[in-house]
LOVEX-942823 format. One record per residue: residue number from 1; residue in three letters; y, x, z of N, C-alpha, C in turn. Coordinates in pm, 1 decimal, padded with zeros to 6 digits. Layout:
BEGIN
> nr | rest | nv | nu | nw | cav | cau | caw | cv | cu | cw
> NUM | ALA | Y | X | Z | Y | X | Z | Y | X | Z;
...
! end
This chain:
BEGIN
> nr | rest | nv | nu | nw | cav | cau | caw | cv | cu | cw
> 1 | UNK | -00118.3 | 00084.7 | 00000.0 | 00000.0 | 00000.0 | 00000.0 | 00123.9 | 00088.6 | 00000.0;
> 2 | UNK | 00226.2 | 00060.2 | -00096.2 | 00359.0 | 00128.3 | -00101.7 | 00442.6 | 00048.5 | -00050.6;
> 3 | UNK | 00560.0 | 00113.8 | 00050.1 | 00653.5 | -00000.7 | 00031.2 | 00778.8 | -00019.7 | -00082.7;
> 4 | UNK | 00805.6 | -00120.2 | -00060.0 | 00928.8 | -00163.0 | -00155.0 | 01065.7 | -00139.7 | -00114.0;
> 5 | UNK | 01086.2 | -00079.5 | 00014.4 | 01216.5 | -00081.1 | 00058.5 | 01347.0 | 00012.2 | 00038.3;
> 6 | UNK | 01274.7 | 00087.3 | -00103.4 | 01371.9 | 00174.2 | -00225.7 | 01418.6 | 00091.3 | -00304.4;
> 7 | UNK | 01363.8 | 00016.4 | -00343.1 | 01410.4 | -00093.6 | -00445.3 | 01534.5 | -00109.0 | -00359.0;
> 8 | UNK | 01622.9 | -00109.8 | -00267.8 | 01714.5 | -00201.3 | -00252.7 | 01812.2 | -00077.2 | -00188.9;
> 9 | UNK | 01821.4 | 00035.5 | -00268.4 | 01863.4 | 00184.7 | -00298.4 | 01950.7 | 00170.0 | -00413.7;
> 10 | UNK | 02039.4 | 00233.6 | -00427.3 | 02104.6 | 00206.5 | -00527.9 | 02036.2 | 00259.1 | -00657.9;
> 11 | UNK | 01935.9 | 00345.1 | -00648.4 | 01872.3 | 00418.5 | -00733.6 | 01778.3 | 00294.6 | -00770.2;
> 12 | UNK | 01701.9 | 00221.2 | -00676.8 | 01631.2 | 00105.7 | -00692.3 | 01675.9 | 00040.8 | -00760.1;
> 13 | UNK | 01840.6 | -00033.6 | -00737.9 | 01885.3 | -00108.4 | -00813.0 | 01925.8 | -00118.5 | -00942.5;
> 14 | UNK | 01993.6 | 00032.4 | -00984.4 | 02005.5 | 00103.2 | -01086.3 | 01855.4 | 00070.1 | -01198.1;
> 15 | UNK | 01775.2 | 00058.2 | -01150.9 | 01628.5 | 00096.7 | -01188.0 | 01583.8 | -00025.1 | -01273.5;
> 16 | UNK | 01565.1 | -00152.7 | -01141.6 | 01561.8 | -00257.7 | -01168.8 | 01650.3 | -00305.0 | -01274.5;
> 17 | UNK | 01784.5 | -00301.7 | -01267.7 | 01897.7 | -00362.4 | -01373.8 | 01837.5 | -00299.1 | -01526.5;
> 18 | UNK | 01809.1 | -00179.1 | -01513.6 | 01786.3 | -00105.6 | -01619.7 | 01656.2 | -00193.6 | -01721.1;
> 19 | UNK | 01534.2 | -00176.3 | -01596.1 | 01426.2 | -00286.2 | -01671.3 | 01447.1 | -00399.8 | -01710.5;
> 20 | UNK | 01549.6 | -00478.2 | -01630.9 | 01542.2 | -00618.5 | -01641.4 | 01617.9 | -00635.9 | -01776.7;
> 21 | UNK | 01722.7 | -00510.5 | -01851.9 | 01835.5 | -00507.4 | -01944.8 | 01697.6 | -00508.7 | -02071.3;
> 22 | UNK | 01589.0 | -00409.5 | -02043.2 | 01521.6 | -00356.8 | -02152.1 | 01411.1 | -00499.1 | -02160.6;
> 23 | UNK | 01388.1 | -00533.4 | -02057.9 | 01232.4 | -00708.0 | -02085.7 | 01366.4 | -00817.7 | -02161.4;
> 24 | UNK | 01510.2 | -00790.9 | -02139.6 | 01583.1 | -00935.4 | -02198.6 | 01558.8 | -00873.6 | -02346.3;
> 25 | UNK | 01615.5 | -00772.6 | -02346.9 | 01662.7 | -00735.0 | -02517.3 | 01495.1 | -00741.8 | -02624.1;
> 26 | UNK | 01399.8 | -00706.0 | -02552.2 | 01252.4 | -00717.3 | -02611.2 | 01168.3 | -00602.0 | -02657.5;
> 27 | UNK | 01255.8 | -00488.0 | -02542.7 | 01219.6 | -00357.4 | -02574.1 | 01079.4 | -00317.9 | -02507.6;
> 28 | UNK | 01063.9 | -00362.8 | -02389.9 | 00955.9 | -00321.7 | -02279.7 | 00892.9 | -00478.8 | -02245.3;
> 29 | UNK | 00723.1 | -00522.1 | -02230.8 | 00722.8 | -00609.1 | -02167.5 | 00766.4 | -00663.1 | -02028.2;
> 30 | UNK | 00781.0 | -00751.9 | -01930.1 | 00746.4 | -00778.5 | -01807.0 | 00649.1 | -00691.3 | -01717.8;
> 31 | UNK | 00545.7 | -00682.4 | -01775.7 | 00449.3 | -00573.6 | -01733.5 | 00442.3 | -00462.8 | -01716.5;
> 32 | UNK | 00518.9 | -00407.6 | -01823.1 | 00553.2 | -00234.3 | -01835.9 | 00669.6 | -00212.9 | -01703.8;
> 33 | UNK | 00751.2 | -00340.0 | -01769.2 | 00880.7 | -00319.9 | -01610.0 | 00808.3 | -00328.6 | -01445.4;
> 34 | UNK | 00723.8 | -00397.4 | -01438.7 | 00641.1 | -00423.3 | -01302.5 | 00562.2 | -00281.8 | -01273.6;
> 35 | UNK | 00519.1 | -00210.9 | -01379.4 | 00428.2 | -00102.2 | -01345.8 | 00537.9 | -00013.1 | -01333.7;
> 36 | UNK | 00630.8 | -00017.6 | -01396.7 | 00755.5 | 00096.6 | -01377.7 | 00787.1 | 00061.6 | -01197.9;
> 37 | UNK | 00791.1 | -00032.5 | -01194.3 | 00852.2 | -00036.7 | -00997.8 | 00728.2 | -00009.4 | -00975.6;
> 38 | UNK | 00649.1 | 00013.4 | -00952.9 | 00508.6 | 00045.0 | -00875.8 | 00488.3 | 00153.5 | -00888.5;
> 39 | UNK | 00518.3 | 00226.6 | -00978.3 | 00525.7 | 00376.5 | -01005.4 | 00650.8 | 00448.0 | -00911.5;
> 40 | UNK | 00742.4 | 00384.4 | -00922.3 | 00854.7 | 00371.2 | -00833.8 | 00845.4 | 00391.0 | -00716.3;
> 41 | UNK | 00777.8 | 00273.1 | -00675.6 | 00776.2 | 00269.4 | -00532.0 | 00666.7 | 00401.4 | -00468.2;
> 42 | UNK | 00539.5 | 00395.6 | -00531.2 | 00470.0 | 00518.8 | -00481.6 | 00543.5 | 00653.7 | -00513.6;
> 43 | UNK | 00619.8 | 00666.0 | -00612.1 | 00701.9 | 00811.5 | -00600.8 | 00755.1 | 00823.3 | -00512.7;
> 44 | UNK | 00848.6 | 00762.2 | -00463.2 | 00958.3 | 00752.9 | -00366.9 | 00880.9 | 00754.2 | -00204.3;
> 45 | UNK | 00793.4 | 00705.0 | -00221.9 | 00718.7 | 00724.8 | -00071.4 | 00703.7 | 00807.6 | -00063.4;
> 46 | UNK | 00603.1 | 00866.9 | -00120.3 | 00521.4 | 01043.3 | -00150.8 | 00674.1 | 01111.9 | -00199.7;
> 47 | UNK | 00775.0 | 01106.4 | -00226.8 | 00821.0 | 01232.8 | -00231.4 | 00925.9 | 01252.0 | -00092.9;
> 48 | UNK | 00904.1 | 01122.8 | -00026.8 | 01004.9 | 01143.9 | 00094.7 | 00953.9 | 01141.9 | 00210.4;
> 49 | UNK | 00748.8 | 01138.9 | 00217.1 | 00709.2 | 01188.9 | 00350.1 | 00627.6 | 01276.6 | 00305.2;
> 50 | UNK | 00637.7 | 01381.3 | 00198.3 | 00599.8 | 01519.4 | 00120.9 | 00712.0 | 01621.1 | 00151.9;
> 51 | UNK | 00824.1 | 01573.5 | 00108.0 | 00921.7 | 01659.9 | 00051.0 | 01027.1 | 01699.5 | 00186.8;
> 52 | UNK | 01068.3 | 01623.4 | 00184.2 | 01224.4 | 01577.8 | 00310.7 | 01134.8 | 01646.7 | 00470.1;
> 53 | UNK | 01214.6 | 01784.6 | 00440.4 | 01172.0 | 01842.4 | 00633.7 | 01292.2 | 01828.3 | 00690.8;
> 54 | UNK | 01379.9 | 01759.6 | 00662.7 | 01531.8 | 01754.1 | 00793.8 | 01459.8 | 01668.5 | 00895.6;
> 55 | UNK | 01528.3 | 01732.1 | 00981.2 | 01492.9 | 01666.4 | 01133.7 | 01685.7 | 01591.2 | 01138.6;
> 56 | UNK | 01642.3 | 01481.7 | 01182.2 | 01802.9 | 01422.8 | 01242.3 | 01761.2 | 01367.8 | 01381.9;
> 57 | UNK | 01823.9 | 01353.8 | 01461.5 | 01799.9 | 01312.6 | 01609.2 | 01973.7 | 01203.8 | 01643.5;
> 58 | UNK | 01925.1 | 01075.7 | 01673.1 | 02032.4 | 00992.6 | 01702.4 | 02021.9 | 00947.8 | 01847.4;
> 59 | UNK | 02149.9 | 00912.1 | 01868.4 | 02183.1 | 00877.2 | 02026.7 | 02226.5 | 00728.2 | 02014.8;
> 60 | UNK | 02162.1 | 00634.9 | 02081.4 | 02237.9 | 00471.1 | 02013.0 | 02355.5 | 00428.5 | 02176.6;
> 61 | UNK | 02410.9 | 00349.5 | 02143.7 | 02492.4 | 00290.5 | 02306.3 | 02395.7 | 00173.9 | 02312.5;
> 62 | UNK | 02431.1 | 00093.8 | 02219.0 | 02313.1 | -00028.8 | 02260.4 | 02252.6 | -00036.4 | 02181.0;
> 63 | UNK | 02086.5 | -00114.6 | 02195.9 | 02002.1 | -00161.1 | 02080.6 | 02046.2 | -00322.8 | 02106.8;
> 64 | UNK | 02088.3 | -00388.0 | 01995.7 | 02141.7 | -00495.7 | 01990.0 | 02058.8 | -00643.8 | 01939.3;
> 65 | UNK | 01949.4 | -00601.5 | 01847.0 | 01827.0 | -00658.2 | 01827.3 | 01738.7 | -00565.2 | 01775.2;
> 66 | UNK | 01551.1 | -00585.6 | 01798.3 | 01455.0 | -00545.0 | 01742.9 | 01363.1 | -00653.9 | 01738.6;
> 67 | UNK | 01264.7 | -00642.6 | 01611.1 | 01154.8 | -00707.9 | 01614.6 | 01060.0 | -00658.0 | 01515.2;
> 68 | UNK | 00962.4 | -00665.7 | 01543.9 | 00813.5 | -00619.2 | 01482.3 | 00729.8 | -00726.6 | 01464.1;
> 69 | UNK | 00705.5 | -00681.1 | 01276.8 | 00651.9 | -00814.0 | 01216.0 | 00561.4 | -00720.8 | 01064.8;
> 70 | UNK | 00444.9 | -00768.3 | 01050.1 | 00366.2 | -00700.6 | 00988.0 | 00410.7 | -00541.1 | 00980.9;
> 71 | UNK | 00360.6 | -00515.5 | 01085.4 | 00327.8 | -00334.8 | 01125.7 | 00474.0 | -00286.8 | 01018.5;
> 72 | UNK | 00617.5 | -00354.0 | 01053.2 | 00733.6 | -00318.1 | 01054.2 | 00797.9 | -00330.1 | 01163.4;
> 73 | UNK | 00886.7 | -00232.3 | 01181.6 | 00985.4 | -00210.7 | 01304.9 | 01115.0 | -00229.8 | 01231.5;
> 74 | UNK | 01203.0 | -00359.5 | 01282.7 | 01301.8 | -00348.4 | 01272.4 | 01428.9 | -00314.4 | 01349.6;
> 75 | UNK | 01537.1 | -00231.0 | 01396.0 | 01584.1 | -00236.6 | 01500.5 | 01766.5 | -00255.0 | 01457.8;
> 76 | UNK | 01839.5 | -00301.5 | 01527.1 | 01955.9 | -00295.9 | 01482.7 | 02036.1 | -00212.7 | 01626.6;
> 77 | UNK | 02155.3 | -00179.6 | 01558.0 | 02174.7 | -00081.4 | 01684.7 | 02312.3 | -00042.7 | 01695.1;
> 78 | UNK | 02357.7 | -00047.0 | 01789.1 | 02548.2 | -00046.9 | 01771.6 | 02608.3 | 00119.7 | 01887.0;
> 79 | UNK | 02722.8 | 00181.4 | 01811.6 | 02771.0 | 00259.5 | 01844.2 | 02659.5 | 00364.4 | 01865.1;
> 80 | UNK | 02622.8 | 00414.9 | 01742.3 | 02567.1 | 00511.1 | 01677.5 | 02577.2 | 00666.1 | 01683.2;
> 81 | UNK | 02577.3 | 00756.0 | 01715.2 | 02600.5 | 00926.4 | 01696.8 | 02456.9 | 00952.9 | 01598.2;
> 82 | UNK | 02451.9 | 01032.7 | 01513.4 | 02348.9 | 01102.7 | 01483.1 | 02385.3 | 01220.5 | 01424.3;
> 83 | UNK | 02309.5 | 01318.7 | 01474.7 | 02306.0 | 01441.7 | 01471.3 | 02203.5 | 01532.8 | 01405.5;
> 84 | UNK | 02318.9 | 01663.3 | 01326.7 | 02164.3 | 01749.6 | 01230.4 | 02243.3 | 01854.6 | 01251.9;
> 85 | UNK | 02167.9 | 01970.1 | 01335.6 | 02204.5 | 02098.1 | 01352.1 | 02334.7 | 02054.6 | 01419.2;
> 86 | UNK | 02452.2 | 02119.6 | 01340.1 | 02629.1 | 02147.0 | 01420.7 | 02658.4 | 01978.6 | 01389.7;
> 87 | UNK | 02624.7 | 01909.7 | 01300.2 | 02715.0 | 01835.4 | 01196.8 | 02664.5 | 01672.2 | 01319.6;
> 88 | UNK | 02772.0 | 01626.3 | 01331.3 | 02776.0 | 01452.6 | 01399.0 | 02836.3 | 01353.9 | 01359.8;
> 89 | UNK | 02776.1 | 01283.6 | 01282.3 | 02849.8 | 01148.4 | 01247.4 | 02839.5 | 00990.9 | 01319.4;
> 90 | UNK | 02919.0 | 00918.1 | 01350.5 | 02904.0 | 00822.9 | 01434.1 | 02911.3 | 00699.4 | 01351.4;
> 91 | UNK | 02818.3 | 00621.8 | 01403.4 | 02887.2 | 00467.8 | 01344.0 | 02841.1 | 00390.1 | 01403.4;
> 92 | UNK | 02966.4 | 00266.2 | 01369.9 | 02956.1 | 00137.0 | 01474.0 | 02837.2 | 00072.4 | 01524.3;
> 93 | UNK | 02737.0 | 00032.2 | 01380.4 | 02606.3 | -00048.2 | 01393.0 | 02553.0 | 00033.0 | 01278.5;
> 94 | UNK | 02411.9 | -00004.3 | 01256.4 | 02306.7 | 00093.8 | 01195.0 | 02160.7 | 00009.0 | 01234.3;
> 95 | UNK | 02107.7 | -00015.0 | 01093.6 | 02005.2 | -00092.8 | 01084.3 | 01881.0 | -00022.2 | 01034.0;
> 96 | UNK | 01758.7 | 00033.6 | 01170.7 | 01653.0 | 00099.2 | 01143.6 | 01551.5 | -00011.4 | 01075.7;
> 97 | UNK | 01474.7 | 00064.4 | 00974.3 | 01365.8 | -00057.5 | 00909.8 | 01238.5 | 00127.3 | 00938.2;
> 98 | UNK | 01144.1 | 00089.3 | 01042.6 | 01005.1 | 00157.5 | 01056.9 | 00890.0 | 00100.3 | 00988.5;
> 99 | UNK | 00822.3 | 00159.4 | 00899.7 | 00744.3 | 00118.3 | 00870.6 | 00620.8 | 00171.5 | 00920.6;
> 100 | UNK | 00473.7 | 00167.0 | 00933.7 | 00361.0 | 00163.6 | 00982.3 | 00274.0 | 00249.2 | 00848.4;
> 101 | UNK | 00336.7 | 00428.4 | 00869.5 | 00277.5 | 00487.1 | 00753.3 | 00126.6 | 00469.5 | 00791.2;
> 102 | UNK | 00060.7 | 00451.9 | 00837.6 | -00133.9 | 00458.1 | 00827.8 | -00129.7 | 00350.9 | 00764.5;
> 103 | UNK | -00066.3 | 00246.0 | 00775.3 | -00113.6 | 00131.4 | 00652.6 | -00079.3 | 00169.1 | 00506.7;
> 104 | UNK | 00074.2 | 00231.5 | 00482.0 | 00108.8 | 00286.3 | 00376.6 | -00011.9 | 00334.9 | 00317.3;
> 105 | UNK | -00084.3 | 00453.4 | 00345.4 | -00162.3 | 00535.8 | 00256.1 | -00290.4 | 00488.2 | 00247.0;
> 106 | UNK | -00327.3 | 00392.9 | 00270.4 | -00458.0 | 00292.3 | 00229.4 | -00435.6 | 00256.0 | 00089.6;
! end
């Protein structure tokens, strides 16, 4: 199982608009565009729990809502710091989406 939650990346979106431009005009089927996001989506998984070694470490003030719903973690979270090496950026609210990689790679 891959998830889908690149699709809604600007690169995702970019992606999508692109297929959906090429199935109107009659260049690519429906199908070819569907296997293109599925190809998609497994790249983007595998190249960002392959590739990506930054460590970031965040500090929250409050967790403002969470809930867990098919082996997803959602958390929302207000007055934010996160930190990499020297560099700290803060923000107001910040919306974690965890997903449940052992199901991923089935």
């Amino acid at each position: 199982m891959n998830y889908q939650l690149y699709r809604n990346t600007t690169l995702g979106h970019t992606l999508q608009e692109s297929l959906d431009e090429f199935v109107q005009c009659g260049q690519i089927s429906p199908q070819l565009a569907l296997k293109i996001l599925l190809q998609f989506d497994r790249a983007i998984n595998h190249s960002l729990s392959s590739k990506v070694r930054t460590r970031l470490t965040f500090k929250a003030g409050h967790l403002k809502t969470y809930r867990f719903c098919d082996n997803v973690w959602t958390f929302v979270l207000k007055d934010v710091e996160f930190r990499e090496a020297q560099e700290l950026v803060k923000a107001d609210k910040v919306k974690i989406v965890a997903c449940d990689g052992l199901h991923a790679k089935q």
